[in-house]
C-alpha positions in Angstrom: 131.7 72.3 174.2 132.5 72.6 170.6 132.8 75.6 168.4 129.4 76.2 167.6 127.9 76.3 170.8 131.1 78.4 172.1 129.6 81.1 169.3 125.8 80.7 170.9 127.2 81.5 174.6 129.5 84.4 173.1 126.6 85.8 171.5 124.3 85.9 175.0 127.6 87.6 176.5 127.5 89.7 173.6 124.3 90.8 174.0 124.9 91.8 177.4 128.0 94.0 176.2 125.6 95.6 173.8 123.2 96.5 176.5 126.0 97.8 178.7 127.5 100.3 175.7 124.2 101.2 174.4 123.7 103.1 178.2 127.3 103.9 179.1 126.9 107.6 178.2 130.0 107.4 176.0 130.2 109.7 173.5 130.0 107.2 171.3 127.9 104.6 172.7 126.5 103.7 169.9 129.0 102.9 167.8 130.1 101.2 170.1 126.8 99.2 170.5 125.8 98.8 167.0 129.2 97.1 166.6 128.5 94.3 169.4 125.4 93.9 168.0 126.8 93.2 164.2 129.4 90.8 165.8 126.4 89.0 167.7 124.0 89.2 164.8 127.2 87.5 162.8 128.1 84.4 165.1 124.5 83.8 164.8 125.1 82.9 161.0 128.4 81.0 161.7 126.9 79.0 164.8 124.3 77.3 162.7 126.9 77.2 159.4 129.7 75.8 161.0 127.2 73.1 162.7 125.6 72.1 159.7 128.5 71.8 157.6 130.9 69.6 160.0 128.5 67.8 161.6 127.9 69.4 165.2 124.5 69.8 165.7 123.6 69.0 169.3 120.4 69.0 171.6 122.4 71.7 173.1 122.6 74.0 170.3 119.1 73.7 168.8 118.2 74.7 172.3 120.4 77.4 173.4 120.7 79.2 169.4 117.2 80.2 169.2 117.5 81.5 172.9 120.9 83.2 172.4 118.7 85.3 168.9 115.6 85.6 171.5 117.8 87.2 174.4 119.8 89.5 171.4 116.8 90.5 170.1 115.1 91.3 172.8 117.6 93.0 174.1 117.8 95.5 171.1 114.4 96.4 170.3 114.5 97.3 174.1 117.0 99.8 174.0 115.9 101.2 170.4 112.4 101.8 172.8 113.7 103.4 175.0 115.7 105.6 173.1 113.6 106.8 170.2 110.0 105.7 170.4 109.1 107.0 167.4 111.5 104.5 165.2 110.4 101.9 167.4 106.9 101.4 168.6 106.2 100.0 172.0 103.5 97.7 170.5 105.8 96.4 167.9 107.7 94.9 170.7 105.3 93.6 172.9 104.5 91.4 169.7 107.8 90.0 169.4 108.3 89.1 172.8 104.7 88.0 173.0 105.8 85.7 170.1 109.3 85.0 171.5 107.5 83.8 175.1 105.3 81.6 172.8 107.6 79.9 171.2 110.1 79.1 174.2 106.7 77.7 176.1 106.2 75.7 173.4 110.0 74.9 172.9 109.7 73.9 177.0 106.5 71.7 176.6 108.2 69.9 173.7 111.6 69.5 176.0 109.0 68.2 178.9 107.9 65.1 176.5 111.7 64.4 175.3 111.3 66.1 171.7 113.4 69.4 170.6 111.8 71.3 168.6 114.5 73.5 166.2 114.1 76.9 164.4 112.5 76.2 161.1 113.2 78.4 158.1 110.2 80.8 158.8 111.8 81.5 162.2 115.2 81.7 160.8 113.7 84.6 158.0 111.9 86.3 161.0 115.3 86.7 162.6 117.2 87.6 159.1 114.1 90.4 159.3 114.6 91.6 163.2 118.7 92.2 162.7 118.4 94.1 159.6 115.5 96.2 161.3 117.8 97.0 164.6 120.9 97.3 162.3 119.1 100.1 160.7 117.9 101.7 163.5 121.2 101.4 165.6 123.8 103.0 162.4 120.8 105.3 162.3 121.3 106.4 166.3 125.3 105.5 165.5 125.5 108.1 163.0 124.6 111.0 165.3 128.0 110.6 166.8 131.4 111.6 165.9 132.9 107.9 164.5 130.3 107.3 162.5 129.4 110.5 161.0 130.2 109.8 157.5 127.0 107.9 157.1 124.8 110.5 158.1 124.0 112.0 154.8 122.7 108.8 153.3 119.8 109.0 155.4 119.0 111.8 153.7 118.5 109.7 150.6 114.6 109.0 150.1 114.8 105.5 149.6 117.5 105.2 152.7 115.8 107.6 154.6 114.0 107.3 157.9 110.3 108.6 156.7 110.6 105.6 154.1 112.7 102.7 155.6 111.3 102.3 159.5 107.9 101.5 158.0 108.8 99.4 155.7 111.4 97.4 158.3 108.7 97.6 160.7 106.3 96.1 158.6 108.5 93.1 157.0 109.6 92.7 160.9 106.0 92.2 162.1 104.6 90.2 159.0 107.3 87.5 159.6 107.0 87.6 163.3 103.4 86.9 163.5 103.4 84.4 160.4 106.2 82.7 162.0 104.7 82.6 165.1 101.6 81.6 164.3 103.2 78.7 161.6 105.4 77.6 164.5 102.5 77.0 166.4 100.1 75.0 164.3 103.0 72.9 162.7 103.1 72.1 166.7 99.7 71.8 167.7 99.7 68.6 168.8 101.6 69.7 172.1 100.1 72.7 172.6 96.1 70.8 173.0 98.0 67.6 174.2 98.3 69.2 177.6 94.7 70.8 178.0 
């Protein structure tokens, strides 16, 4: 297994390390959580760089990547619903997993026929979109506790604050969801009728 898709497995185990801080009643959970999640979020980046630039792509990797951010993702707009549903709305994440389930059944069609059908740049911005939305939202929960403290008062800025940036993340996070949904989807039409 080379580098690359050594990050893409460590960032599934990291996302079940996030899950597990997120609810170990520590007090500082968060922290701790918001860390893994930043570490996971970050060998997403180096994954696809490292691959690209020495030559390591493999059937493997365009698979597994996009399912490694899926499972991440996933995983953090759970928790940030369950623990403050007023940052994060349960509709906003039915839609992306509504869109996530989409695009792996279209990823698993495609795999059916022999193609692979890799993240394209719109699904790459929506995921650029969905970490900076849960980073936000977790230093936000992470600065209620004693390590991370410090940051508190620049959530009291207006432009930083809460009352300003969760609609504006949650916005930008749907818009690219459900335009790179729905691009993904018509780019790959042909497999989606071929089938009916």
């Amino acid at each position: 297994m080379n580098l690359p898709n050594k990050l893409t497995v460590a960032r599934l185990g990291l996302a079940v390390l996030f899950v597990t801080a997120a609810y170990s009643g520590l007090p500082w959970a968060f922290t701790a959580a918001m860390l893994l999640f930043g570490l996971a979020a970050y060998t997403d980046f180096l994954d696809g760089s490292i691959a690209r630039k020495r030559g390591l792509v493999t059937p493997f990797g365009q698979l597994m990547d996009p399912l490694a951010d899926k499972v991440l993702m996933a995983a953090a707009f759970i928790v940030l619903l369950d623990v403050d549903r007023t940052a994060m709305p349960a509709w906003l994440v039915i839609l992306v997993l509504t869109r996530e389930f989409l695009v792996t059944g279209l990823r698993l069609v495609a795999s059916s026929q022999g193609a692979i059908l890799a993240a394209d740049k719109l699904g790459k911005q929506k995921t650029i979109w969905q970490i900076v939305c849960a980073s936000y939202l977790l230093v936000m929960k992470a600065a209620s506790e004693a390590p991370m403290a410090w940051i508190r008062p620049l959530f009291d800025w207006p432009v930083l604050g809460r009352s300003m940036m969760v609609p504006v993340l949650l916005g930008v996070t749907l818009l690219f969801t459900i335009w790179s949904g729905a691009s993904y989807l018509w780019k790959n039409r042909h497999l989606v009728f071929s089938g009916m």
